[in-house]
C-alpha positions in Angstrom: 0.0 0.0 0.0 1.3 3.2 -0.7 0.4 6.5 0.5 1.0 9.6 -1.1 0.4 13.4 -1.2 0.1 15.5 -4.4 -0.4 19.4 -4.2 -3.8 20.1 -5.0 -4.3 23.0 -7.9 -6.8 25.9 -8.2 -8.7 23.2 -11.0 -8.7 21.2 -8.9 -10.8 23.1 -6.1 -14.4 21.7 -7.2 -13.3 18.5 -6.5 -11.9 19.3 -2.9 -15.1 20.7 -2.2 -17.3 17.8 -3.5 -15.3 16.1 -0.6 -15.8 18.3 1.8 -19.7 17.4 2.3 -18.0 14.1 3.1 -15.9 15.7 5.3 -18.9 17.6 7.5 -21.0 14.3 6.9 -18.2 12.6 9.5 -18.0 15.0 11.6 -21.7 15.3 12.2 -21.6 11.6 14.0 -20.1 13.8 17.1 -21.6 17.2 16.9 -24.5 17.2 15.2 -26.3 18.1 18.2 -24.7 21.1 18.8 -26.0 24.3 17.3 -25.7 25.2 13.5 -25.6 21.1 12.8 -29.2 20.4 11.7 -28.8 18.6 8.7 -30.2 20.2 6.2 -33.4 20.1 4.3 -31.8 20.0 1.0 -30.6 17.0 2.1 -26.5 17.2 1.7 -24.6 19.3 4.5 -22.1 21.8 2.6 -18.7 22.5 3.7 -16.9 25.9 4.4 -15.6 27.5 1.5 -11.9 25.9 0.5 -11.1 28.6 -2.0 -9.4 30.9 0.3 -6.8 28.0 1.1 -6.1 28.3 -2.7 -5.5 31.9 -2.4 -3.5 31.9 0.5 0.2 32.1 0.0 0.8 30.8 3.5 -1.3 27.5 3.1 -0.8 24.1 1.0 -3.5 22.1 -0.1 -3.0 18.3 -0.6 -5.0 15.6 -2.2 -3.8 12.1 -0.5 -4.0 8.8 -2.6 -3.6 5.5 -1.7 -2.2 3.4 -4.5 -3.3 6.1 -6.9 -7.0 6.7 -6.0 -8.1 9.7 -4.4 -8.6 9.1 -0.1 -8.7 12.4 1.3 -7.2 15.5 1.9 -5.1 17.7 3.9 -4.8 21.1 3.8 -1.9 23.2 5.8 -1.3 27.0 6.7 0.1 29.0 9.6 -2.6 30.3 10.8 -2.0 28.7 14.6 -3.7 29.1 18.0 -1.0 31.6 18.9 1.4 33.6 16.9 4.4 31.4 17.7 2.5 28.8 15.7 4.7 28.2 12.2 2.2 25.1 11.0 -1.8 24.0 11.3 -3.3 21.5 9.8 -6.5 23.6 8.9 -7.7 20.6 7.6 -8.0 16.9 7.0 -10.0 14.1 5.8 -9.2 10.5 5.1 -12.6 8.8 2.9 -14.8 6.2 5.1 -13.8 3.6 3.1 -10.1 4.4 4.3 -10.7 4.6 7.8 -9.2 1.6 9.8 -5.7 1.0 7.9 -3.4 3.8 9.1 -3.8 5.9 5.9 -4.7 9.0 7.9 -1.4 8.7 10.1 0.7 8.1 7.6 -0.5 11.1 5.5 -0.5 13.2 9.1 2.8 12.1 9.4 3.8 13.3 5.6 3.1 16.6 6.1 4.4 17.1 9.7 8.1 15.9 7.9 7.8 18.2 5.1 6.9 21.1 6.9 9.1 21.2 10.0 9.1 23.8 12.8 6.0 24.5 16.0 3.0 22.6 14.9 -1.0 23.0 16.0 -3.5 20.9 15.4 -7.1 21.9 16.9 -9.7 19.7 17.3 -13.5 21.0 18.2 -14.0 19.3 22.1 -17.2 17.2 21.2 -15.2 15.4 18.3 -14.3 12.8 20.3 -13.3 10.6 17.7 -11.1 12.6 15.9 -8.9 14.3 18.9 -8.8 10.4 19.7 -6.7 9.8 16.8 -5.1 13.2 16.5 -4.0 12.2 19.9 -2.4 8.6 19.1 -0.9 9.6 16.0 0.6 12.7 17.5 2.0 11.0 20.2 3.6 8.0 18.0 5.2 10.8 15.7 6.9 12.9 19.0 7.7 9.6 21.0 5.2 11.8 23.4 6.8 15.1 23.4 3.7 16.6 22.7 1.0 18.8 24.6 -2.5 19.6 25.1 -5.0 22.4 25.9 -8.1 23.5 25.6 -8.0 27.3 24.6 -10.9 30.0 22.6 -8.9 30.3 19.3 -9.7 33.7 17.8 -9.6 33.8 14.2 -12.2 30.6 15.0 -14.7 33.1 16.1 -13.3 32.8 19.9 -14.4 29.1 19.5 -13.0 26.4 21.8 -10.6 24.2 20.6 -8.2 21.5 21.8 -4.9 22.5 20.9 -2.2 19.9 20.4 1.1 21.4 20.1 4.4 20.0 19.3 7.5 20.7 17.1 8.2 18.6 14.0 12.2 17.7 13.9 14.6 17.5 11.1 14.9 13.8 10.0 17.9 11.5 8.6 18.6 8.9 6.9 19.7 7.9 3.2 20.6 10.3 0.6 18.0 12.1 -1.2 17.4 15.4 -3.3 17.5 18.7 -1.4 14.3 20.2 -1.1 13.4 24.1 0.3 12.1 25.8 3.3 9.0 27.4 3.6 10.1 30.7 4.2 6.9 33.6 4.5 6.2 35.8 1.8 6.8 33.6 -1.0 4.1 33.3 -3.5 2.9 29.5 -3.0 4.8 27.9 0.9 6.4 25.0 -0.2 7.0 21.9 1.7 10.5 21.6 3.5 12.4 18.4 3.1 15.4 17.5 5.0 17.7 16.3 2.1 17.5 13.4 3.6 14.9 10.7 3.9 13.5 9.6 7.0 14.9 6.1 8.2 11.8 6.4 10.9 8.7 8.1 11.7 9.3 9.9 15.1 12.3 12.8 16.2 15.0 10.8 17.5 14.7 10.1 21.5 17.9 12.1 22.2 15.8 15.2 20.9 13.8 15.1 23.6 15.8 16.6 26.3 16.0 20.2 24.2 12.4 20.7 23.7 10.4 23.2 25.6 13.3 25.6 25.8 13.1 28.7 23.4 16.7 30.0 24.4 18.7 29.9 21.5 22.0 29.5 23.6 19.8 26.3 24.5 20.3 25.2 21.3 21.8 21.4 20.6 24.6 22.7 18.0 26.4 25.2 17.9 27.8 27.5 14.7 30.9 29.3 15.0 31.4 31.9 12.2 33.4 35.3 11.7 36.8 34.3 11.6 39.7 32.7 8.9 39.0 28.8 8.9 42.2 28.5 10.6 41.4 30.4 13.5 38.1 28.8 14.0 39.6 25.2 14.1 42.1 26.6 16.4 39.2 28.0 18.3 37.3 24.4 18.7 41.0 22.4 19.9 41.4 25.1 22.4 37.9 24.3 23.7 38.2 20.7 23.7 41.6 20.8 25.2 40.1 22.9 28.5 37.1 20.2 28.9 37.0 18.6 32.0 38.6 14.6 31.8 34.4 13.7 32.5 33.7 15.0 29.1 33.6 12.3 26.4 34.6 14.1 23.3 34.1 12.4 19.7 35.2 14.7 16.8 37.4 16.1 14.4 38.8 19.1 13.8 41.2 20.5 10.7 44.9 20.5 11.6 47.0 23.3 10.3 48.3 23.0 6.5 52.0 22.6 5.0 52.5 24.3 2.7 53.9 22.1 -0.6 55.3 24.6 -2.7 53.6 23.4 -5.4 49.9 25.5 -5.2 48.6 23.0 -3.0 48.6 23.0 0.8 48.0 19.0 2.3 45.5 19.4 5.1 44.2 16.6 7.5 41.5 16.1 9.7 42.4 15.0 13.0 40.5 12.7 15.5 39.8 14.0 18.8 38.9 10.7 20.4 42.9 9.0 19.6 44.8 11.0 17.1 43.7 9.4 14.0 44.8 11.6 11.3 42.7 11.7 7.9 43.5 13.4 4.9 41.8 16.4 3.6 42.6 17.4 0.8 44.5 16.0 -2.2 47.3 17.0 -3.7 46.0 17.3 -7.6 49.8 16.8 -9.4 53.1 19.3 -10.1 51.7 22.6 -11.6 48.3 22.0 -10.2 47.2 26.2 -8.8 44.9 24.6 -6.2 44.4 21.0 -4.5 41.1 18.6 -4.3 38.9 17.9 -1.5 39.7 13.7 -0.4 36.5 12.7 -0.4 37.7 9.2 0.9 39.5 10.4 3.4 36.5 12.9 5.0 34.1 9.7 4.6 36.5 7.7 6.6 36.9 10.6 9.2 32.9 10.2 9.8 32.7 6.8 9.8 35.1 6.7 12.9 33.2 9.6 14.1 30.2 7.3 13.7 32.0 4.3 15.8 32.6 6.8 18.6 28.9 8.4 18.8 27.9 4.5 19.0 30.1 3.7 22.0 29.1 6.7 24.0 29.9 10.5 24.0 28.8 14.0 25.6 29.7 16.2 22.9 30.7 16.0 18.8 32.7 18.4 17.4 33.0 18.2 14.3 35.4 20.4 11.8 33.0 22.0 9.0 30.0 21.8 6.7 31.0 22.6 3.6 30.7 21.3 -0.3 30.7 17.6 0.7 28.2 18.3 3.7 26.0 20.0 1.6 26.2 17.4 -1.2 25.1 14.7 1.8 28.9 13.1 1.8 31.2 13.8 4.1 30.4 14.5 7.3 26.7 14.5 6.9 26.0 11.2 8.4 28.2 11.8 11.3 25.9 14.9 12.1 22.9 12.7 12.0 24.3 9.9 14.2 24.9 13.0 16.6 21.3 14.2 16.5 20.4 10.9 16.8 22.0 10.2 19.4 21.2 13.8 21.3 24.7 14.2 21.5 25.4 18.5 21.2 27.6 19.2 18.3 30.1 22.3 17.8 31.0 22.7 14.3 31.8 25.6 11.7 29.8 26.0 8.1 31.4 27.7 5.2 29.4 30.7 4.6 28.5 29.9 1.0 26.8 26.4 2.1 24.6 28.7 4.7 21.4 28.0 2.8 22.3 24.2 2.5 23.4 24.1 6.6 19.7 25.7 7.3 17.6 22.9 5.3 19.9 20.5 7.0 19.4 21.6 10.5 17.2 24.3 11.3 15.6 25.1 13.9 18.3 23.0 16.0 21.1 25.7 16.0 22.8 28.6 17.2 25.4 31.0 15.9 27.9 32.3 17.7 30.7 34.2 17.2 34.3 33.4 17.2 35.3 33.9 21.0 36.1 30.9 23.3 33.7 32.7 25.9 30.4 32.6 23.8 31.5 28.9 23.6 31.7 28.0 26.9 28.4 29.9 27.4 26.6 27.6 25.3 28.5 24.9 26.9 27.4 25.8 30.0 24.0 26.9 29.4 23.1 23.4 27.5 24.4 21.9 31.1 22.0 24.0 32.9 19.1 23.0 31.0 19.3 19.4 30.4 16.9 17.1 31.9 17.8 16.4 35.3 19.0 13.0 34.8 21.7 13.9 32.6 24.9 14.6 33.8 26.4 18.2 34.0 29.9 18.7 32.9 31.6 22.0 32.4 34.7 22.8 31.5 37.7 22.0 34.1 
């Protein structure tokens, strides 16, 4: 069985609205009794208007299919319970003859990964059967992290709705096409996509322990920008070097280059757990007026990043996102093992691969500048707000 979503077009409107008297049909098994629900005498309820979702820059439209043939559909703007709200699902319907197989939770959980960042979805309090499974598949898709209230909503006509709340992660997994972030003001939002496909259909458990915190020196990783490259690497060993023994450090960082002579300076990567040294960049031949990125050589750097992340570790550091980062090689995966793992990372991005750094990780980081205090502020402050069962270690 496959489950898709397809954008819905402005032709395609009539046919979303031919739905929706489906759509009110359902939900008049739990409030018809309330007032406004008769059903009326011309025998067919009618649904709101969908035509202003079509209009609205800020909102998405979906048709979902299953195998092809039309289910339902899901419709998503940011028009939230409270201004901090980036995504509501305004609305969604999965056909009768659906119900029962999982097709609306696996289209919920679609659009919650393309569109990532503080999440609503209001329910009206007498349709119980719907906040029953807004509730389940909410839950499943933030491992819990996830809550409720009951508020009047104002662009609802001060209505009462239950308000589920939650933030919708970055996912990782194999490599995939890099997609865009919905950014406001664009002329249609489009659905974000990691550049990486989801190996799994809830925010990794180490996640967990930054939600609920808006401080951005709170942030799980850390950007240092506004200095040379070398001074920034130097910057990140000097750190690492004043840790406390307790801290379990996996990592690499650049080492300085020798110069060749020859146009070409060899470079390294350097392992912070043991030494290792892995080779950078690669020396292209005599009369060569630059030198190669080794590819290789940065892959095996993150594989025995990888290894270390596995066996335990309380912070990554890791030397750059750059051209292979960007490209989803190099040290990409070792980032994701670190989020994975809820491990903080420190790291550097070249400025040109900013756009590329902010569909990989965004909302999950913080710049700072280069100065070893705003480091150890961050260091500090991610200390002071980790869950109480994790274990606080600053810098000796």
């Amino acid at each position: 069985m496959q489950v898709e979503l397809s954008q819905a077009t402005i032709e395609q409107l009539p046919i979303m609205q031919r739905m929706g008297s489906y759509y009110v049909y359902d939900m008049s098994e739990y409030v018809g009794d309330e007032p406004g629900w008769a059903f009326p005498d011309a025998g067919e309820y009618e649904c709101d208007d969908f035509r202003p979702y079509f209009e609205d820059p800020a909102a998405t439209p979906f048709f979902i299919r299953v195998d092809g043939e039309l289910a339902g559909f899901a419709i998503v703007n940011r028009q939230g319970s409270t201004p901090s709200v980036e995504y509501n699902m305004a609305q969604f319907f999965v056909h009768r003859k659906f119900k029962g197989r999982g097709i609306g939770a696996l289209a919920a959980r679609e659009c919650f990964q393309r569109f990532r960042g503080i999440w609503d979805v209001m329910v009206i309090p007498q349709n119980v059967g719907v906040h029953a499974f807004w509730k389940r598949t909410i839950s499943s898709f933030t491992d819990g992290d996830f809550h409720e209230t009951r508020r009047s909503v104002r662009h609802l006509g001060n209505s009462e709705q239950d308000v589920f709340g939650f933030r919708s992660y970055v996912r990782f997994g194999s490599i995939a096409d890099v997609g865009s972030r919905p950014e406001s003001g664009r002329s249609r939002s489009r659905p974000a996509t990691t550049g990486l496909t989801t190996s799994f259909e809830r925010p990794p458990a180490g996640i967990s322990r930054w939600l609920g915190n808006e401080v951005a020196m709170n942030k799980p990783i850390a950007v240092v920008q506004g200095a040379p490259t070398p001074l920034v690497q130097d910057l990140l060993r000097r750190f690492v070097a004043q840790l406390s023994p307790e801290v379990r450090v996996a990592g690499v960082i650049e080492e300085p280059a020798v110069a060749s002579g020859d146009g070409c300076s060899a470079g390294d990567l350097r392992s912070l757990e043991d030494g290792r040294r892995f080779p950078l960049l690669q020396d292209l031949g005599p009369g060569a007026a630059a030198c190669g990125l080794d590819a290789e050589g940065v892959v095996s750097a993150c594989e025995a990043v990888q290894q270390s992340i596995r066996a335990g570790c309380d912070l990554v550091v890791l030397s750059k996102f750059g051209r292979l980062e960007a490209e989803r090689s190099g040290l990409a995966q070792a980032f994701a093992s670190a989020i994975d793992a809820g491990c903080p990372i420190l790291t550097s991005v070249a400025p040109r691969f900013g756009d590329a750094w902010d569909r990989f990780a965004a909302p999950l980081y913080v710049i700072l500048p280069a100065d070893l205090g705003a480091i150890e502020a961050w260091w500090q402050g991610l200390q002071a707000h980790r869950s109480p069962s994790a274990e606080a270690v600053t810098p000796a």
